[in-house]
N, C-alpha and C positions, 0 to 999 in steps of 0.2 A: 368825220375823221379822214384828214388825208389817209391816202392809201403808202406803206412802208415801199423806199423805196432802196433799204440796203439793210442786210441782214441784222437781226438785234443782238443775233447768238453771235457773230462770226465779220461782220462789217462787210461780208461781200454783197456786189450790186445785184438786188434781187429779178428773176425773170420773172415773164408773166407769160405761163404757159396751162396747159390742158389738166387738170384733175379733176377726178371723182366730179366728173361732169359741168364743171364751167374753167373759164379761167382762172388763176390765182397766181399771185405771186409768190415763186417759191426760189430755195436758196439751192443753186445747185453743188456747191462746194463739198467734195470728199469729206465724209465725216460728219456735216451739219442737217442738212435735209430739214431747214425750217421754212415752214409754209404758213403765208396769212391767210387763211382762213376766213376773216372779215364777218365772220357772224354778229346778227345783230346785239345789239347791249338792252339787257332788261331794263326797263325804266317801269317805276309804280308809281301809281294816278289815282288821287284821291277827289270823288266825289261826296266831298265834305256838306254832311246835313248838322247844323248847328242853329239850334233854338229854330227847329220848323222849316228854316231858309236853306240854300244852296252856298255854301261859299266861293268867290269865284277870288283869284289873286291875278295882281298886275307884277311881271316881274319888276323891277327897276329897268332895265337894260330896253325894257318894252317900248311901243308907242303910249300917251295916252289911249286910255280907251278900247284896251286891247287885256282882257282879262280871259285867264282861264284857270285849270284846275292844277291841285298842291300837286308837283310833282318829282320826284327824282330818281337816281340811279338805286337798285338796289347794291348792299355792301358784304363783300364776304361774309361768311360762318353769320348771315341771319335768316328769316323765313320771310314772304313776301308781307306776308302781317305784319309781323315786327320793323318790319323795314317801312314801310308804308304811315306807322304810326310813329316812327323815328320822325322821318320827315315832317310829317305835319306838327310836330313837339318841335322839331326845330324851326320850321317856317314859319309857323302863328303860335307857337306855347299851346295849342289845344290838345287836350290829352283826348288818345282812342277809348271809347267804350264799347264799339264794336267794331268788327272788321269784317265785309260779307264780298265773296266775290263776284264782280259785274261781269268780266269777262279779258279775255286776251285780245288784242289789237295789235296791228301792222302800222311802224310811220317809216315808209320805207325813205322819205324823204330825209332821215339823220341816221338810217342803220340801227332801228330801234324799234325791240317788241316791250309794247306798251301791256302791262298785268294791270288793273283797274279794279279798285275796291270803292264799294259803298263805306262811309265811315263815319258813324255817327260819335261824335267829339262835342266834349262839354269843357269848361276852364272860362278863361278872358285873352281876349283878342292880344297877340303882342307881335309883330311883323319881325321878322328878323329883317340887316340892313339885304338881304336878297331880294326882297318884294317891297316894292312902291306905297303899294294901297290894298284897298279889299273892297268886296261887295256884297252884301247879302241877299239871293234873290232867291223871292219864290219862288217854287219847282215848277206851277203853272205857268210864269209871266217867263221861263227861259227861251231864251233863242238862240241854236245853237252852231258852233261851227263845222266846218265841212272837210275836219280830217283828224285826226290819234283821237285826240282824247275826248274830240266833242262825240264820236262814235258811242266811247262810254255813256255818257250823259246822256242819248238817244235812247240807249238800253236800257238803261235806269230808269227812265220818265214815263217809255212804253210798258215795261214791267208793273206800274202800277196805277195804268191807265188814262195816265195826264198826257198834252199834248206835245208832241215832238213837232217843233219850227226850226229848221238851220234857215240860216242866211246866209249870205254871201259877204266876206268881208271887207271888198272893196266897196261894193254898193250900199249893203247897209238893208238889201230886198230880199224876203223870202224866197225860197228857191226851194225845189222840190229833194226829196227823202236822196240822198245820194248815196246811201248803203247798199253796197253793188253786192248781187245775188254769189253765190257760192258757185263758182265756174269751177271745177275742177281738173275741167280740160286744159289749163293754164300749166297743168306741170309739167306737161312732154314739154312743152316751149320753153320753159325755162331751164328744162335741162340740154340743152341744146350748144353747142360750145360756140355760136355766132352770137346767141343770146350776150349784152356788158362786159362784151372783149377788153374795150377801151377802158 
């Protein structure tokens, strides 16, 4: 998402100055005092098992050959469940019969916390015009990629003991476990106001 650059409340030109420990662009006009915030947007991510297999989806918009998992924004007044099996009812018509949680992920590269459910879904295959194609693969034969949601997929695979492979997407070559260790020393630094001034 571009970043706002004139008030939404008020139409003045917004600054970009010092708060609550980083930059932001805030509005300074008498009266208004709106500030973007820019927090990430929850996005949920279905690791869809149906008949035994993994589902993986090509969106349209995609390259060939470039499949990954059901995903989208969640929507007001729902719970991540519900919202999770909204999507996948509207992306392929498969209805949820369960909904377990994998875990929470980071894709800092779209300002987006990825929620991740395992989802095990029964019905018949029906693509909405969003998604291209589909794939069914076995949970052992996956190979996975190397940022959001392929993290889930890692978790999931590890958890019940099958093999976790990422590749690399340009190459097409295995490449080693890229799930970086929990640094928590990261936070002084990012609260730092030199820290994505620009």
């Amino acid at each position: 998402m571009e970043p706002y650059r004139f008030c939404p409340r008020c139409g003045a030109p917004l600054e970009h100055l010092p708060m609550s420990g980083r930059y932001r662009n805030v509005c300074v006009q008498d009266g208004c005092g709106f500030v973007h915030w820019d927090n990430p947007l929850p996005v949920l991510a279905a690791v869809v098992e149906y008949q035994g297999q993994l589902l993986l989806a090509r969106n349209a918009l995609w390259p060939e050959k470039m499949f990954a998992l059901v995903t989208g924004f969640m929507e007001r007044d729902e719970t991540p469940e519900l919202g999770v099996a909204r999507e996948l009812k509207e992306e392929t018509n498969l209805d949820t019969v369960s909904a377990e949680l994998i875990g929470v992920y980071e894709f800092m590269r779209k300002n987006e916390l990825i929620i991740a459910y395992h989802v095990k879904a029964e019905g018949e295959i029906r693509l909405s015009e969003e998604l291209a194609e589909y794939r069914l693969v076995a949970p052992e034969k996956m190979k996975i990629w190397n940022a959001g949601t392929g993290f889930a997929v890692a978790d999931f695979l590890e958890r019940r003991g099958l093999p976790v492979r990422f590749f690399d997407r340009a190459t097409g070559e295995d490449i080693p476990d890229p799930r970086r260790p929990t640094d928590f020393s990261l936070v002084g630094a990012s609260l730092q106001y030199g820290i994505n001034q620009n």
